[in-house]
N, C-alpha and C positions, 0 to 999 in steps of 0.2 A: 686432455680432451678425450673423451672416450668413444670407443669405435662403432661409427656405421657399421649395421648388419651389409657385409658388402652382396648377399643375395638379392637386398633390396636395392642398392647401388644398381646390378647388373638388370633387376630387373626393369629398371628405369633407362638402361642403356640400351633395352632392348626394344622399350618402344617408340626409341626416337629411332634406332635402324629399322624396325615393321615399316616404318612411316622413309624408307629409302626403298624404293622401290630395286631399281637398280641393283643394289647392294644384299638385299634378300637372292635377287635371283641370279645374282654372283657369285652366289655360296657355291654352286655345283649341285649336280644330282646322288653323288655320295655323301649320306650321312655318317659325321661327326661327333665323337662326344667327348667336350674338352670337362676335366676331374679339377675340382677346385677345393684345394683342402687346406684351410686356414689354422694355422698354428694356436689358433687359442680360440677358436671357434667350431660350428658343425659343418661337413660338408657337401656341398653341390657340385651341380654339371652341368654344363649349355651343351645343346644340342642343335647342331650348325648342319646344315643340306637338306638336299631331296625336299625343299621347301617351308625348310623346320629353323625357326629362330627359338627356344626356348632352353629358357631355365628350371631348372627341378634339384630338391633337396634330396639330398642322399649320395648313394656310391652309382657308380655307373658299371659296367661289368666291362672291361678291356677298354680302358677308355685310349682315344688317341695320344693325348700324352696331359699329364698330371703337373697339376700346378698349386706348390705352396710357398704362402706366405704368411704376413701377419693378416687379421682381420682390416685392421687401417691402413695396409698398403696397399690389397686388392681394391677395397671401399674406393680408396686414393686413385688409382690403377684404373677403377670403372666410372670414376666423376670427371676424369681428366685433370687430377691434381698431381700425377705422379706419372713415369715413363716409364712401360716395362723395360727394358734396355738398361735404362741407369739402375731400376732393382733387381736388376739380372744381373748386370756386370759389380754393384756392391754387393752379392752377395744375400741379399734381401727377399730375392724370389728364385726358386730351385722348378727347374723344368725336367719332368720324367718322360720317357718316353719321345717322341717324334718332336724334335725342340723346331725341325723347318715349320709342320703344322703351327703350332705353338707362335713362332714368328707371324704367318698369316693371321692367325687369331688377333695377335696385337693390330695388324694392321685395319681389318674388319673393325674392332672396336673403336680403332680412333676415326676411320672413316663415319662409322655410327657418330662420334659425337659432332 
């Protein structure tokens, strides 16, 4: 099976969270920028606070902490077909930087779905 572009994944996870009101405004008023760099693909960065839900292609400059994988794990990760935790703990998903951030991020996304 060949892999979802997972930018497109996320940005479909993102406008069912737009559409939680709550949950947008739970983000806090410090912006965030979680680095998502896919092992066999290009990468992006979500940009979480200060009223900001978005996705954007490219590098981020200091992001809060970097996250790679496969392109069909993240894809997996942002549809809800996979657990960051179980691709954490096999090994599958590598967390740089601020791994507690990181931990909220996951939680924010699965509240989103």
């Amino acid at each position: 099976m060949a892999a979802q572009d997972p930018f497109i994944e996320l940005g479909r996870l993102i406008e069912r969270a737009r559409a939680n009101k709550e949950l947008v405004e739970g983000l806090g008023a410090r912006e965030k920028n979680f680095q998502f760099r896919p092992t066999d693909g290009e990468p992006f960065y979500l940009t979480t606070g200060g009223g900001k839900l978005e996705a954007s292609r490219g590098e981020v400059t200091s992001p809060t902490a970097t996250i790679v994988a496969s392109s069909q794990d993240l894809s997996d990760l942002f549809a809800g077909r996979a657990d960051a935790f179980k691709l954490f703990f096999s090994g599958r998903l590598r967390v740089q930087g601020n791994v507690f951030e990181a931990q909220e991020l996951a939680k924010i996304l699965g509240q989103a779905r």
